[in-house]
VEXFI-450659 format. One line per 3 residues: number of its first residue (from 1); for each residue x, y, z of N, C-alpha, C. Coordinates in Angstrom, 2 decimals. Layout:
N
NUM) X/Y/Z/X/Y/Z/X/Y/Z  ...
END
This chain:
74
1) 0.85/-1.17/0.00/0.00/0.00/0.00/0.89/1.24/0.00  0.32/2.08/-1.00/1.28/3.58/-0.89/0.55/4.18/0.02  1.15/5.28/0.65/0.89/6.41/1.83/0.75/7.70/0.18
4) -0.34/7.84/0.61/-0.77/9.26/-0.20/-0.93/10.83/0.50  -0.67/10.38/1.99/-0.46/12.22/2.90/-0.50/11.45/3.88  -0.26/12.75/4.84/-0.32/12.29/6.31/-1.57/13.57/6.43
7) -1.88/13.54/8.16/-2.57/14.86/8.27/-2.40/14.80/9.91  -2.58/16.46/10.36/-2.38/16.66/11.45/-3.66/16.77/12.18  -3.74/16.75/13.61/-5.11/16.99/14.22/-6.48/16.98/13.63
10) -6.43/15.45/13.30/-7.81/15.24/12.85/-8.92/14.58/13.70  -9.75/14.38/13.84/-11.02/13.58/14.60/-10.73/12.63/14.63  -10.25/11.53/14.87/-10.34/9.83/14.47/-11.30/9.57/15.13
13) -12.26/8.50/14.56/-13.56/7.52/14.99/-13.50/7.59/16.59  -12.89/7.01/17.56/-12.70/7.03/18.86/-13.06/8.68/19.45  -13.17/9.41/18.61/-13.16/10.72/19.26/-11.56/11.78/19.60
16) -10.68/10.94/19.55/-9.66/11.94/20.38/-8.68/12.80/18.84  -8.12/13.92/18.73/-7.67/14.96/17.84/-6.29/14.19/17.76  -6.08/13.59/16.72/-4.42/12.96/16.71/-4.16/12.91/14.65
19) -3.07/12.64/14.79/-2.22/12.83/13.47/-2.62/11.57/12.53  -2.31/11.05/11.66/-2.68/9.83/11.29/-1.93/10.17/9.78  -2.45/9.08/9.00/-1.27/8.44/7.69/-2.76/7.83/6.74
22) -2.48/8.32/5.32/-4.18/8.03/4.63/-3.13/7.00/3.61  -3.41/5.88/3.29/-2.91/4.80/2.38/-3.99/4.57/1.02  -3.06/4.35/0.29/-4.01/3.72/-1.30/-3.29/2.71/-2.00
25) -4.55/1.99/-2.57/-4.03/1.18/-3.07/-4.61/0.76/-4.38  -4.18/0.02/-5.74/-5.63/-0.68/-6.79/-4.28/-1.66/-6.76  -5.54/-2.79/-7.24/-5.14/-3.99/-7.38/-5.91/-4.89/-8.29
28) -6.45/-6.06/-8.22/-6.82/-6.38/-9.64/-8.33/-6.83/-9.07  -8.22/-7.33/-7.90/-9.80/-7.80/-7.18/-10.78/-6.13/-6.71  -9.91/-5.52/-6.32/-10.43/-4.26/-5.80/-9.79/-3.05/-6.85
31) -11.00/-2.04/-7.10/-10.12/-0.99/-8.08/-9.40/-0.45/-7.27  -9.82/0.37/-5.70/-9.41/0.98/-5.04/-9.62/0.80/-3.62  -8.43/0.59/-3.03/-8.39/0.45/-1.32/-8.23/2.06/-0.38
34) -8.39/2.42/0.41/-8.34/3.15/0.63/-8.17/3.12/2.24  -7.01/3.27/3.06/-6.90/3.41/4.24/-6.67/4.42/5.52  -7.47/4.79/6.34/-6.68/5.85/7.28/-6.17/4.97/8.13
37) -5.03/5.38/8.83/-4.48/4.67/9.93/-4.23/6.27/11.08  -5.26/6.29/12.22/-4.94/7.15/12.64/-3.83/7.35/14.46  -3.18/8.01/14.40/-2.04/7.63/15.73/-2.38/7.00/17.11
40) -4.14/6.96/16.87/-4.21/6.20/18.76/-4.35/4.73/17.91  -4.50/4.71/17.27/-4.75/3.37/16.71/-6.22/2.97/16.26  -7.07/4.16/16.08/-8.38/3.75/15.11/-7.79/3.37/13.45
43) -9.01/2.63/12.66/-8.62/2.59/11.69/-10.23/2.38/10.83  -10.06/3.13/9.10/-10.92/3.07/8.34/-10.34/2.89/7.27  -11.06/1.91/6.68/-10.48/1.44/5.27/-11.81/0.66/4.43
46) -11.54/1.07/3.03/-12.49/1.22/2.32/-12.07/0.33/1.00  -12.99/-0.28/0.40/-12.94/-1.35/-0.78/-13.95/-0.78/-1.87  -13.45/-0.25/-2.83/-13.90/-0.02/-3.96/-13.97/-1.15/-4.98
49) -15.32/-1.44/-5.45/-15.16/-2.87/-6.38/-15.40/-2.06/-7.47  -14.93/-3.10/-8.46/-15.48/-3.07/-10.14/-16.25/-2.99/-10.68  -17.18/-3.51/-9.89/-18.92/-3.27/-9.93/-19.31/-2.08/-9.95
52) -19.02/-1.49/-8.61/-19.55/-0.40/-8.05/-19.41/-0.56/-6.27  -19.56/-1.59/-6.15/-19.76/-2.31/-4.54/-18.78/-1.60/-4.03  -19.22/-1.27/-2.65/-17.87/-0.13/-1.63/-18.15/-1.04/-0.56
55) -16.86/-1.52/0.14/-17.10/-2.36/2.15/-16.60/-0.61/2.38  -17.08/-0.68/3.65/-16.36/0.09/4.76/-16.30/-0.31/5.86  -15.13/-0.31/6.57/-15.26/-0.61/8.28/-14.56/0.17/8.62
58) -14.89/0.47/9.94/-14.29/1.52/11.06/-14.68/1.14/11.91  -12.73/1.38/12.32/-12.53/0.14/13.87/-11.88/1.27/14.87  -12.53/1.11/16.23/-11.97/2.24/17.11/-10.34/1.50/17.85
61) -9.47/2.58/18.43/-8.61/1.75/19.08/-8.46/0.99/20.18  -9.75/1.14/20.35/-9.70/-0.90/21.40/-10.00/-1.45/20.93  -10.75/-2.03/19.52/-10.91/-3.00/18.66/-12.51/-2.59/18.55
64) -12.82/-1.82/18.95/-14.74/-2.05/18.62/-14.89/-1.75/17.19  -15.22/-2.78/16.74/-15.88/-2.25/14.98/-17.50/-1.07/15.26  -17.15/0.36/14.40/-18.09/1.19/14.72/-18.87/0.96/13.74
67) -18.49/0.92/12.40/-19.01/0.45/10.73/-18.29/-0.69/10.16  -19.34/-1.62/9.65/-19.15/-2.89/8.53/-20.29/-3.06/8.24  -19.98/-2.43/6.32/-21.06/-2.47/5.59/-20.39/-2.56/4.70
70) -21.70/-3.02/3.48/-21.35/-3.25/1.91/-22.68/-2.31/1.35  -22.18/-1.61/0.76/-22.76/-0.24/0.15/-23.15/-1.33/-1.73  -24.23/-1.79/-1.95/-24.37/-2.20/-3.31/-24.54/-1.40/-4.85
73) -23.85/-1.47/-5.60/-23.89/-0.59/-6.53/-25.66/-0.64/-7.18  -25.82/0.49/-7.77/-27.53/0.33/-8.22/-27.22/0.46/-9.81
END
């Protein structure tokens, strides 16, 4: 996965203002991956299909999944 920016004092899912690292990726199953990794250790990452189909999950940093869904293309 490439790192496409970083960013400073942002919101992460958990609530607390911290720095974090946004990742991308295409590959041949997924057009586009898409990851935040933010410094307490939340994380959101996103699956773009070929279809149209998008997953998203967002995971706080004690492990609670906040979102897991599959968004269906129309």
């Amino acid at each position: 996965m490439n790192a496409i920016g970083s960013f400073k004092a942002q919101k992460a899912p958990g609530g607390r203002l911290v720095d974090g690292v946004e990742y991308e990726d295409r590959d041949e199953e997924c057009v586009v991956t898409q990851e935040i990794v933010y410094g307490c250790g939340c994380q959101s990452i996103q699956h773009e299909y070929h279809d149209g189909t998008v997953s998203r999950r967002i995971v706080r940093h004690d492990g609670r999944v906040l979102v897991d869904e599959m968004l269906w293309a129309e």
